[in-house]
N, CA, C and O atoms as a Tinker XYZ file with bonds, in Angstrom:
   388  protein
     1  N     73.690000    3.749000   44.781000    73     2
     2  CA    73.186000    4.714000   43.827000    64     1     3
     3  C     73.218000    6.104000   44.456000    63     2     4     5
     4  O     72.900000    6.265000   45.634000    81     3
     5  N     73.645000    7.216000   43.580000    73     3     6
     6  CA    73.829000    8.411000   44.478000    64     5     7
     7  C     72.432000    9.076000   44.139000    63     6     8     9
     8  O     71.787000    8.679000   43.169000    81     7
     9  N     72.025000    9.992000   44.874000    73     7    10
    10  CA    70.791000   10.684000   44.786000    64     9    11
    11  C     70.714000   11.374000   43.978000    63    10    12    13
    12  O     71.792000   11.532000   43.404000    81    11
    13  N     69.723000   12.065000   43.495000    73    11    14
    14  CA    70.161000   12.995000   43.133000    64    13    15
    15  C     69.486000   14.732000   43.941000    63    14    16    17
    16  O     68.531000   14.814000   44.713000    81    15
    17  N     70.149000   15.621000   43.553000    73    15    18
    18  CA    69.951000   16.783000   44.141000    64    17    19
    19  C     69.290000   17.837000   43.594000    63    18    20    21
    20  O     69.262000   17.910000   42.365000    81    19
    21  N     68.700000   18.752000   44.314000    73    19    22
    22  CA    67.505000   19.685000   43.489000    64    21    23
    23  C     68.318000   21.039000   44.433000    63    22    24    25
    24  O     69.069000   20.890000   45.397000    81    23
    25  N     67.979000   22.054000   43.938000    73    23    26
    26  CA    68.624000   23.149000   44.225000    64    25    27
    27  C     67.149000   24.236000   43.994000    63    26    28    29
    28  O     66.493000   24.190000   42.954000    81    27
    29  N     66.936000   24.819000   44.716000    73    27    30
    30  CA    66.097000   26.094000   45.128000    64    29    31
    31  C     66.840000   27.459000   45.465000    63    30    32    33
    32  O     67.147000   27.862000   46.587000    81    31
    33  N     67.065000   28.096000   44.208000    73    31    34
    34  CA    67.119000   29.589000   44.401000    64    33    35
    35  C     65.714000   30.683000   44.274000    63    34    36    37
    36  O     65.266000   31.007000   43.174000    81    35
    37  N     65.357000   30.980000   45.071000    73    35    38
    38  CA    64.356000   31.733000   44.760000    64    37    39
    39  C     64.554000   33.482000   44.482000    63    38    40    41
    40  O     65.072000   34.279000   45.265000    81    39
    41  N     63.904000   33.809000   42.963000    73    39    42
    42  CA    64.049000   35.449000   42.845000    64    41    43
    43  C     63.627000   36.211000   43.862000    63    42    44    45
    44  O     62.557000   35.710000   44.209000    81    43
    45  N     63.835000   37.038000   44.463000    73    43    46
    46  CA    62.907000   37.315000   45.474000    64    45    47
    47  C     62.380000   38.889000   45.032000    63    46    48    49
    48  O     61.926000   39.803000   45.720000    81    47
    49  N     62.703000   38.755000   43.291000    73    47    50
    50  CA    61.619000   39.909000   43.104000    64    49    51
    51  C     60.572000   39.736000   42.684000    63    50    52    53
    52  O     59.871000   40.689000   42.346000    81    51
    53  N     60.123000   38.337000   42.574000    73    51    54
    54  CA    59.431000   37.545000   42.115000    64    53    55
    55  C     58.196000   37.399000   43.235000    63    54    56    57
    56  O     58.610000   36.454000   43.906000    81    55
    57  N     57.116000   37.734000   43.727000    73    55    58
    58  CA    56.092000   37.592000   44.412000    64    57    59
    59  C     55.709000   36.290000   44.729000    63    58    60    61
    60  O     55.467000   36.140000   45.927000    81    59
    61  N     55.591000   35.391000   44.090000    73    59    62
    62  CA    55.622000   34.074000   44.229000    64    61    63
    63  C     56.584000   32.847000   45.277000    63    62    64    65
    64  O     56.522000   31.947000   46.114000    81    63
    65  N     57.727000   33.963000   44.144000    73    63    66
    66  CA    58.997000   33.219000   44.861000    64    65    67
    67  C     59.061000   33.591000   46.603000    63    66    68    69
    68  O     59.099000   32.727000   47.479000    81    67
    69  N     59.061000   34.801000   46.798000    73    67    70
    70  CA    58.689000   35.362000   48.053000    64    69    71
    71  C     58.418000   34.232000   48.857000    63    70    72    73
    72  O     59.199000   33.558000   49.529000    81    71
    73  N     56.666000   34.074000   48.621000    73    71    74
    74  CA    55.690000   33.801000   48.907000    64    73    75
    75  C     56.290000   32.622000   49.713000    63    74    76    77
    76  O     56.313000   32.356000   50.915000    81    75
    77  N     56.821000   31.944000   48.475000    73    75    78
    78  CA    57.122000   30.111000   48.569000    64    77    79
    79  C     58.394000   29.851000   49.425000    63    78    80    81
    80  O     58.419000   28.856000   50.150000    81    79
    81  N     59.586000   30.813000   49.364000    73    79    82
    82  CA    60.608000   30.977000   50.202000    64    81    83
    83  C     60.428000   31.212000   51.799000    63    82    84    85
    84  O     61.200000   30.734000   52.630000    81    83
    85  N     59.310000   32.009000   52.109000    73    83    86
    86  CA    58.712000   32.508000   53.498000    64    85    87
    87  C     57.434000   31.019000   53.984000    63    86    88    89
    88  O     56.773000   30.941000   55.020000    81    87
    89  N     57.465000   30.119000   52.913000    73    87    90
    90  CA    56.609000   29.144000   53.619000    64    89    91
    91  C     57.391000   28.072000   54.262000    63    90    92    93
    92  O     57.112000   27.493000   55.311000    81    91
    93  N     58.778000   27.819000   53.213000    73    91    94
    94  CA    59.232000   26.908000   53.233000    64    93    95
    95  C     60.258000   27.126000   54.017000    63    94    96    97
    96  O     60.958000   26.151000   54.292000    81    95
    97  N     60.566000   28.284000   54.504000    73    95    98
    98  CA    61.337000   28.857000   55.347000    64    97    99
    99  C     60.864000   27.653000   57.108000    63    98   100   101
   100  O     61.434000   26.791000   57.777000    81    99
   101  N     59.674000   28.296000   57.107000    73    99   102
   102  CA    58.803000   27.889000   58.676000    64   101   103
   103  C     58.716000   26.340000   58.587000    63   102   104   105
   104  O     58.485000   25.877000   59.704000    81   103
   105  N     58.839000   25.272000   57.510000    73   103   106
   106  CA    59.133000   23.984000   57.684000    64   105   107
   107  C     60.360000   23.498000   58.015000    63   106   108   109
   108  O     61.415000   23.606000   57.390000    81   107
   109  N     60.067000   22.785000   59.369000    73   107   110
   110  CA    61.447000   22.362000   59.894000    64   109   111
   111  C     62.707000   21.613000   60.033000    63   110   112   113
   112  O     62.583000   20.610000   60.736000    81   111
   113  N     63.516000   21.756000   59.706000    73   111   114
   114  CA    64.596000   20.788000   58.983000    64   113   115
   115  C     64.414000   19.543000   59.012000    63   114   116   117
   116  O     63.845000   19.186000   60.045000    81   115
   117  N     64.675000   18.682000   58.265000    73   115   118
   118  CA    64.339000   16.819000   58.261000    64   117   119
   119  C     63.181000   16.827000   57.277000    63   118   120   121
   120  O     62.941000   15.897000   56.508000    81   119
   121  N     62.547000   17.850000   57.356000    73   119   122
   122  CA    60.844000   17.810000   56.967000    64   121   123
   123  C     60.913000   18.181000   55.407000    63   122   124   125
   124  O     60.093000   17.608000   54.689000    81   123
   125  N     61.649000   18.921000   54.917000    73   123   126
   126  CA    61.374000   19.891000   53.920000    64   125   127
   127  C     61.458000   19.059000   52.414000    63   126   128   129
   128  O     61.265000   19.523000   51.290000    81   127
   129  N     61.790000   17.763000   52.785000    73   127   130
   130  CA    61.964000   17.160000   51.284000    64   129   131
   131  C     60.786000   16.412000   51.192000    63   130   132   133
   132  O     60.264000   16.160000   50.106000    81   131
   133  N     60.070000   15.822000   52.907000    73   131   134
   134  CA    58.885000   15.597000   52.654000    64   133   135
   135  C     57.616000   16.416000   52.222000    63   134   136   137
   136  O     56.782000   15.887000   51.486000    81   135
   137  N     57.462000   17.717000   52.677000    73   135   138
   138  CA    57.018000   18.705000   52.389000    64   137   139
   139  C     57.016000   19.147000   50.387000    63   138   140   141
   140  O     56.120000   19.543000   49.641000    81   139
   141  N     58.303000   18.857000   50.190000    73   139   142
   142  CA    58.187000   19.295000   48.987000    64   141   143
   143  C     57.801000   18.046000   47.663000    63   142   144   145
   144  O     57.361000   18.310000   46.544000    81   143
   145  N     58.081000   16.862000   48.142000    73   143   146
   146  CA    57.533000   15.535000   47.373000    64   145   147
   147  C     55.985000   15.797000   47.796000    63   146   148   149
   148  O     55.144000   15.272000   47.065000    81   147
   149  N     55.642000   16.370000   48.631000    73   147   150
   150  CA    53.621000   16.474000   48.794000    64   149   151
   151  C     53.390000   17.728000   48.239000    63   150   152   153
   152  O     52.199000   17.944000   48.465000    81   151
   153  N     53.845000   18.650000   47.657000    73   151   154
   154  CA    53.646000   19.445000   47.332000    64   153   155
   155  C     53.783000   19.654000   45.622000    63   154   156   157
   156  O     53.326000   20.528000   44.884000    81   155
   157  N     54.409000   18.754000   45.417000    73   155   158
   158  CA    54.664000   18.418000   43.880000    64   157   159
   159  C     53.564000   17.847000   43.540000    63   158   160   161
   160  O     52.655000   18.445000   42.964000    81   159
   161  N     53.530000   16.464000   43.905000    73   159   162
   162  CA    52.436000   15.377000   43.593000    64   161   163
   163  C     50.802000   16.077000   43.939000    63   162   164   165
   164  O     49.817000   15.713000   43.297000    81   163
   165  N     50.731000   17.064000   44.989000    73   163   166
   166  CA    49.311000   17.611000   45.331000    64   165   167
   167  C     49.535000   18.305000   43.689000    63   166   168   169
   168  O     48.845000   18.023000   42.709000    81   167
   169  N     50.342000   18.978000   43.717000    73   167   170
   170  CA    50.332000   20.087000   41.963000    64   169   171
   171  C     49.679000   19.044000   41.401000    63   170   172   173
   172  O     48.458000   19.199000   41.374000    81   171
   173  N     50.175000   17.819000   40.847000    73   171   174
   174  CA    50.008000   17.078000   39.997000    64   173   175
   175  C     49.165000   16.725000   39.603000    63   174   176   177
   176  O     48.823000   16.721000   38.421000    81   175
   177  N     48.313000   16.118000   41.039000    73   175   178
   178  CA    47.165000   15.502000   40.916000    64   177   179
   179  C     45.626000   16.623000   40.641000    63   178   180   181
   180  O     44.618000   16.678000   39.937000    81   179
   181  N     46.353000   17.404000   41.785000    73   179   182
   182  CA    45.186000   18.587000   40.643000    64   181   183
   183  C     44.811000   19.023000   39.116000    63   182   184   185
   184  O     43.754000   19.273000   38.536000    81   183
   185  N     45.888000   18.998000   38.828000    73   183   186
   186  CA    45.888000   19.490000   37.459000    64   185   187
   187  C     45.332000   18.346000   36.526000    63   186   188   189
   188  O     44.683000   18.732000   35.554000    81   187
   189  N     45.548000   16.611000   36.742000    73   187   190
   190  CA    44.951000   15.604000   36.503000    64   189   191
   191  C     43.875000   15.441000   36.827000    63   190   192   193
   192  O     43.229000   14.569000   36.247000    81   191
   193  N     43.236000   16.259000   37.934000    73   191   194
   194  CA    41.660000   16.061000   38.304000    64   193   195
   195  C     40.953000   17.163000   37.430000    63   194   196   197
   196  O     39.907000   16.748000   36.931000    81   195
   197  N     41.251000   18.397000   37.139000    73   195   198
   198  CA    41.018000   19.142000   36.811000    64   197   199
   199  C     40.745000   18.758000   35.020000    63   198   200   201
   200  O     39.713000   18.798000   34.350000    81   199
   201  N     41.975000   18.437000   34.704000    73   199   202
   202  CA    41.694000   17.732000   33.108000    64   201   203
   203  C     40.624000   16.662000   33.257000    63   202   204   205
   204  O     39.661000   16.856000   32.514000    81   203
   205  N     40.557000   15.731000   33.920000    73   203   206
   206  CA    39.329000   14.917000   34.185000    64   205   207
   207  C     38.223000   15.820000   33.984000    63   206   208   209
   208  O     37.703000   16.049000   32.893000    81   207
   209  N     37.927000   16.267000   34.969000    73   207   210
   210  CA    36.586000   17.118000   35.405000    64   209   211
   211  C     36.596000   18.451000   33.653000    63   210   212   213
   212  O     35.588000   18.400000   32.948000    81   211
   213  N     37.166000   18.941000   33.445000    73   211   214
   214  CA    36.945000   19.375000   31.861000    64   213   215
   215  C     36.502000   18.163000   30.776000    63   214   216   217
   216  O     35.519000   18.246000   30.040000    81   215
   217  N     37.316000   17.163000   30.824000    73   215   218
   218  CA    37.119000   16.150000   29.595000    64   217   219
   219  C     35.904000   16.019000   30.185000    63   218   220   221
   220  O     35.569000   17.087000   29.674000    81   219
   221  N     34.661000   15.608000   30.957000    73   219   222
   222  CA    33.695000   14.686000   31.478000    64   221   223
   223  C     33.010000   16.118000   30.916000    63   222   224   225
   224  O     32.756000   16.326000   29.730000    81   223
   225  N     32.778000   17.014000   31.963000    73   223   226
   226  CA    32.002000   18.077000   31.441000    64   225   227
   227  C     31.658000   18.247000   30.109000    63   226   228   229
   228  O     30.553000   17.848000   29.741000    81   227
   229  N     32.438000   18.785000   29.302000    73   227   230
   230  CA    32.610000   18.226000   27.718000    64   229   231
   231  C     32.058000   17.293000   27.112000    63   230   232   233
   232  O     31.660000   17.524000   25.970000    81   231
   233  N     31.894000   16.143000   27.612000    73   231   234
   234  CA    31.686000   15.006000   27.007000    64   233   235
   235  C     30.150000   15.385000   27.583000    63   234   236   237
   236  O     29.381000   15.643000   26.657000    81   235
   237  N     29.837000   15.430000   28.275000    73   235   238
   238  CA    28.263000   15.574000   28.954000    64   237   239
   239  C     27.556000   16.707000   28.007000    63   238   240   241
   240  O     26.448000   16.546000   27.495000    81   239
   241  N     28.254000   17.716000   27.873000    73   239   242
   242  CA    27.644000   18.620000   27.223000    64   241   243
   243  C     27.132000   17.956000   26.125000    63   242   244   245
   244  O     25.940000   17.755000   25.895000    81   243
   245  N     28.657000   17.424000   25.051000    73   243   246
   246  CA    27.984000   17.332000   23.873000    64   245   247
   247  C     26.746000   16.110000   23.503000    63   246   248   249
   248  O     26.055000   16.067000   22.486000    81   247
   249  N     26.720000   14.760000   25.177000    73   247   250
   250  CA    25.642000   14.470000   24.853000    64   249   251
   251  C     24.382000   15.152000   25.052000    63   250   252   253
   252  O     23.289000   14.595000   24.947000    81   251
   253  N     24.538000   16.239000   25.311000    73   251   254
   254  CA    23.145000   16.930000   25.182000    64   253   255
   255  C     22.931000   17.871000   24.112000    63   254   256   257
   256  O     22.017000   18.668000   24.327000    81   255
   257  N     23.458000   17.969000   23.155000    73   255   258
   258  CA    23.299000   18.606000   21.955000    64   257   259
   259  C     23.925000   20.135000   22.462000    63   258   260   261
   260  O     23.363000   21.139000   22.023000    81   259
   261  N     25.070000   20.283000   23.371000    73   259   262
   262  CA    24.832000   21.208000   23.282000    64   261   263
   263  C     26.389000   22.144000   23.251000    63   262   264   265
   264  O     26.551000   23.202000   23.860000    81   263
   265  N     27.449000   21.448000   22.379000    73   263   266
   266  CA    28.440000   21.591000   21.828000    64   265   267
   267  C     28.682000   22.661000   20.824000    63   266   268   269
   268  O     28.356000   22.236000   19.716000    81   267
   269  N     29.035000   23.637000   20.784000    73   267   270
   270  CA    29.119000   24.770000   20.037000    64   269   271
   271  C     28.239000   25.487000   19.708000    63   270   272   273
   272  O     28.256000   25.906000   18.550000    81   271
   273  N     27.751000   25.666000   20.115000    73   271   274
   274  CA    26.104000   25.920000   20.157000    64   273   275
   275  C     26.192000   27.663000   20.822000    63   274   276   277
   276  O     25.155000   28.293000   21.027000    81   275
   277  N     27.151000   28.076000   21.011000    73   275   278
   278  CA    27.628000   29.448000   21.412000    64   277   279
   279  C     26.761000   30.292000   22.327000    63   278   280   281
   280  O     26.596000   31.508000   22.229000    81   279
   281  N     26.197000   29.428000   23.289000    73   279   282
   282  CA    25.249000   29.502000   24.800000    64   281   283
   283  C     26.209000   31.120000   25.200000    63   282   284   285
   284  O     25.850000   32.194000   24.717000    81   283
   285  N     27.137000   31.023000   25.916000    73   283   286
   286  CA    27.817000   31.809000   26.580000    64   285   287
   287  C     27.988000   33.130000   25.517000    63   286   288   289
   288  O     27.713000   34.282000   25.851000    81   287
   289  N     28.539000   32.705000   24.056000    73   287   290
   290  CA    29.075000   33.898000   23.353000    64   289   291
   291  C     27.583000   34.727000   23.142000    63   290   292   293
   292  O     27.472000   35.948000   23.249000    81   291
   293  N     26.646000   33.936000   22.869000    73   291   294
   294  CA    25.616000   34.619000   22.713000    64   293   295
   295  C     25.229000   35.961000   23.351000    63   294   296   297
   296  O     25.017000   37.051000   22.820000    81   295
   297  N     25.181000   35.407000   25.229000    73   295   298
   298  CA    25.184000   36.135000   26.384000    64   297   299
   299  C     26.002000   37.234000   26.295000    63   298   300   301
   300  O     25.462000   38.330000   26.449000    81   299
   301  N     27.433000   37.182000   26.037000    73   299   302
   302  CA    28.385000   38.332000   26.002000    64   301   303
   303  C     27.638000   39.151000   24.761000    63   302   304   305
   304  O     27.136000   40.243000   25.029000    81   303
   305  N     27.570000   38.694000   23.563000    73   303   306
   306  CA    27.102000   39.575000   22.697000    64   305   307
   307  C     25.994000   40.526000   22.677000    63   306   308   309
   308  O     25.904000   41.583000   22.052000    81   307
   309  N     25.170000   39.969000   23.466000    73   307   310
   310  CA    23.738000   40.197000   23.888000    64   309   311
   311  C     24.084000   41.531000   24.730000    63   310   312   313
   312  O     23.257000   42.434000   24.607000    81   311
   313  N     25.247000   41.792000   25.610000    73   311   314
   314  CA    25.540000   42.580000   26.912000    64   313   315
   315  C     24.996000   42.185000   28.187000    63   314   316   317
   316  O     25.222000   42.712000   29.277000    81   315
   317  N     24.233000   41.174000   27.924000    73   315   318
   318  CA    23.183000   40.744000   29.201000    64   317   319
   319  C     23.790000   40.127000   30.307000    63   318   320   321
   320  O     23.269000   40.305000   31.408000    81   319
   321  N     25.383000   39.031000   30.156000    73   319   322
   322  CA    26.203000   38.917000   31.070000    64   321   323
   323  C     25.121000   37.549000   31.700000    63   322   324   325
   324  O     25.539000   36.735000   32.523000    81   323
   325  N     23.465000   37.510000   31.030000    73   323   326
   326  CA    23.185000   36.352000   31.884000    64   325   327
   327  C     23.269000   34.780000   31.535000    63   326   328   329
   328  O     23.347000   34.429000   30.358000    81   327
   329  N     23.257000   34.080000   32.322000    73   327   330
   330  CA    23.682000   32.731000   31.900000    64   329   331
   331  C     22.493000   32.248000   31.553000    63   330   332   333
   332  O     21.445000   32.484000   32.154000    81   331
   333  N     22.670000   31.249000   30.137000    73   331   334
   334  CA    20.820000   30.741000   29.258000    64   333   335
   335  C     20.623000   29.868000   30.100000    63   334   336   337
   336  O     21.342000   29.281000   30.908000    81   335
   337  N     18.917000   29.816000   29.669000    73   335   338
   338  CA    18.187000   28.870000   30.278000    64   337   339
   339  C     18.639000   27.082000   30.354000    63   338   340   341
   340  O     18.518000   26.232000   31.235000    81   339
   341  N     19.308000   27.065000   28.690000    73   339   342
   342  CA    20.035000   25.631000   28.577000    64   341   343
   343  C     20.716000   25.508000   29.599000    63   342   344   345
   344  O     20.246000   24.643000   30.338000    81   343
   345  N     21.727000   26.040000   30.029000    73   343   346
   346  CA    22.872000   26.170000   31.166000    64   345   347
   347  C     22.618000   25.895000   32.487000    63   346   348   349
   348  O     23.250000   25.120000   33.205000    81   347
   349  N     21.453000   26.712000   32.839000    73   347   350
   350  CA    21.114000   26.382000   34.122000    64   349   351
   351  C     20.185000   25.378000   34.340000    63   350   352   353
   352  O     19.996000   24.903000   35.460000    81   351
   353  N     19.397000   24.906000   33.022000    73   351   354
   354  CA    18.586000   23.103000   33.240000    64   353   355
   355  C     19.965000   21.999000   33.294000    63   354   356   357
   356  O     20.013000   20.909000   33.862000    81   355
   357  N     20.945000   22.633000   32.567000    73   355   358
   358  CA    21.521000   21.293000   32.657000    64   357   359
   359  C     22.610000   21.068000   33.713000    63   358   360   361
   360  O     23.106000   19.984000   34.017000    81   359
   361  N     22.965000   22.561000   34.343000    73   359   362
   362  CA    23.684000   22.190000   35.917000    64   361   363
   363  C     22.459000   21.902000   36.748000    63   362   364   365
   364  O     22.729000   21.059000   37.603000    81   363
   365  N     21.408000   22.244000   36.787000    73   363   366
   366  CA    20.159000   21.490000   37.551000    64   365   367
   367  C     20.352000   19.887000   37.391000    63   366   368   369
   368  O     20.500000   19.095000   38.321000    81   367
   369  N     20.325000   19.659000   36.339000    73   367   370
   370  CA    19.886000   18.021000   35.835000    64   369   371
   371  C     21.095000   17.373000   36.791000    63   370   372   373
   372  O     20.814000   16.505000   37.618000    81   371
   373  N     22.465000   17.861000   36.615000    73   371   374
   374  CA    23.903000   17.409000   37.516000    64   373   375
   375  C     23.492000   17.369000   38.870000    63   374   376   377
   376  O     23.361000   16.298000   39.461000    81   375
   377  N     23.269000   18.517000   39.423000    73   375   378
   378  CA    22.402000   18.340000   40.708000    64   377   379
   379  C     22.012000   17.595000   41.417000    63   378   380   381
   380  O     22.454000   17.422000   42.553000    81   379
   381  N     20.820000   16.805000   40.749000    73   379   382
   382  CA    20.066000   15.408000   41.133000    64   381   383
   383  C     20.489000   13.991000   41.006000    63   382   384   385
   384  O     19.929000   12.989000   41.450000    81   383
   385  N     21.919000   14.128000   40.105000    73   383   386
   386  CA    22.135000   12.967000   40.487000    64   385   387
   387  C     22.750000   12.821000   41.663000    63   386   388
   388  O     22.993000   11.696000   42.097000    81   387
Protein backbone atom coordinates (compact mmCIF):
# COMPACT_ATOMS: atom_id res chain seq x y z
CA UNK A 1 0.00 0.00 0.00
CA UNK A 2 1.59 3.35 -0.88
CA UNK A 3 1.38 6.11 1.73
CA UNK A 4 0.14 8.73 1.42
CA UNK A 5 1.80 12.28 1.45
CA UNK A 6 1.03 15.68 3.09
CA UNK A 7 2.80 18.70 1.83
CA UNK A 8 3.44 21.92 4.09
CA UNK A 9 3.83 25.21 2.40
CA UNK A 10 3.74 27.78 4.79
CA UNK A 11 2.65 31.73 3.90
CA UNK A 12 5.11 33.37 5.62
CA UNK A 13 3.06 36.50 5.62
CA UNK A 14 0.95 34.80 7.63
CA UNK A 15 2.01 35.17 11.52
CA UNK A 16 0.95 31.88 12.38
CA UNK A 17 2.43 30.28 9.59
CA UNK A 18 5.74 31.94 10.70
CA UNK A 19 5.24 30.90 13.99
CA UNK A 20 4.61 27.09 13.05
CA UNK A 21 7.41 26.98 10.28
CA UNK A 22 10.17 28.34 12.98
CA UNK A 23 8.91 25.49 15.44
CA UNK A 24 8.92 22.86 13.18
CA UNK A 25 11.95 24.00 11.70
CA UNK A 26 14.01 23.07 15.35
CA UNK A 27 12.38 19.38 15.23
CA UNK A 28 14.82 17.01 14.09
CA UNK A 29 14.65 14.99 11.07
CA UNK A 30 13.07 11.31 11.60
CA UNK A 31 10.96 13.17 14.24
CA UNK A 32 8.76 15.53 12.40
CA UNK A 33 5.93 13.17 11.30
CA UNK A 34 5.89 12.07 14.85
CA UNK A 35 5.70 15.49 16.06
CA UNK A 36 3.05 16.34 13.70
CA UNK A 37 0.56 13.08 14.26
CA UNK A 38 0.83 14.56 18.25
CA UNK A 39 0.11 17.65 17.30
CA UNK A 40 -2.97 16.98 15.29
CA UNK A 41 -4.59 14.52 17.67
CA UNK A 42 -3.51 17.05 20.87
CA UNK A 43 -5.77 19.75 18.40
CA UNK A 44 -8.33 17.20 18.42
CA UNK A 45 -8.72 16.11 21.60
CA UNK A 46 -8.95 19.53 22.91
CA UNK A 47 -11.48 20.75 21.02
CA UNK A 48 -13.48 17.32 22.08
CA UNK A 49 -12.77 18.15 25.70
CA UNK A 50 -13.71 21.49 25.35
CA UNK A 51 -17.21 20.55 23.62
CA UNK A 52 -17.56 18.13 26.57
CA UNK A 53 -16.84 20.63 29.24
CA UNK A 54 -19.53 23.28 27.35
CA UNK A 55 -22.25 20.47 26.84
CA UNK A 56 -21.91 19.45 30.87
CA UNK A 57 -21.77 23.08 31.96
CA UNK A 58 -24.98 23.67 30.07
CA UNK A 59 -26.61 20.84 31.12
CA UNK A 60 -25.79 21.78 34.90
CA UNK A 61 -26.94 25.12 34.44
CA UNK A 62 -30.20 24.31 33.13
CA UNK A 63 -30.64 21.86 36.04
CA UNK A 64 -30.62 24.69 38.13
CA UNK A 65 -33.20 26.77 36.62
CA UNK A 66 -30.93 28.78 35.31
CA UNK A 67 -31.05 28.65 31.40
CA UNK A 68 -31.82 31.86 29.71
CA UNK A 69 -32.42 33.56 32.39
CA UNK A 70 -30.04 36.48 30.93
CA UNK A 71 -27.65 36.50 34.32
CA UNK A 72 -24.70 37.95 32.24
CA UNK A 73 -26.84 40.20 29.66
CA UNK A 74 -28.39 41.69 32.54
CA UNK A 75 -24.81 42.69 34.02
CA UNK A 76 -23.68 44.23 30.62
CA UNK A 77 -26.88 46.19 30.48
CA UNK A 78 -26.72 47.29 33.93
CA UNK A 79 -22.85 48.78 32.99
CA UNK A 80 -21.88 47.13 36.23
CA UNK A 81 -19.57 44.47 34.34
CA UNK A 82 -20.32 42.47 37.77
CA UNK A 83 -20.91 38.86 37.82
CA UNK A 84 -24.68 37.91 39.81
CA UNK A 85 -24.98 36.48 42.87
CA UNK A 86 -26.64 33.23 41.00
CA UNK A 87 -23.23 32.79 39.21
CA UNK A 88 -21.01 32.90 41.85
CA UNK A 89 -23.33 30.37 44.33
CA UNK A 90 -23.31 28.11 41.66
CA UNK A 91 -19.42 28.05 40.67
CA UNK A 92 -19.18 27.84 44.61
CA UNK A 93 -21.58 24.79 44.73
CA UNK A 94 -18.88 23.14 41.69
CA UNK A 95 -16.21 23.86 44.07
CA UNK A 96 -17.18 21.43 46.79
CA UNK A 97 -17.63 18.75 44.98
Amino acid sequence: MRRPVFSFRPNMENPDHRKAWEILKEIPEGQKNLFLVRAILNEHDTEYLEEVMRKTVREELESFGMKGSGMFESAKQEGTGEVPDQVLDFISMLQEE
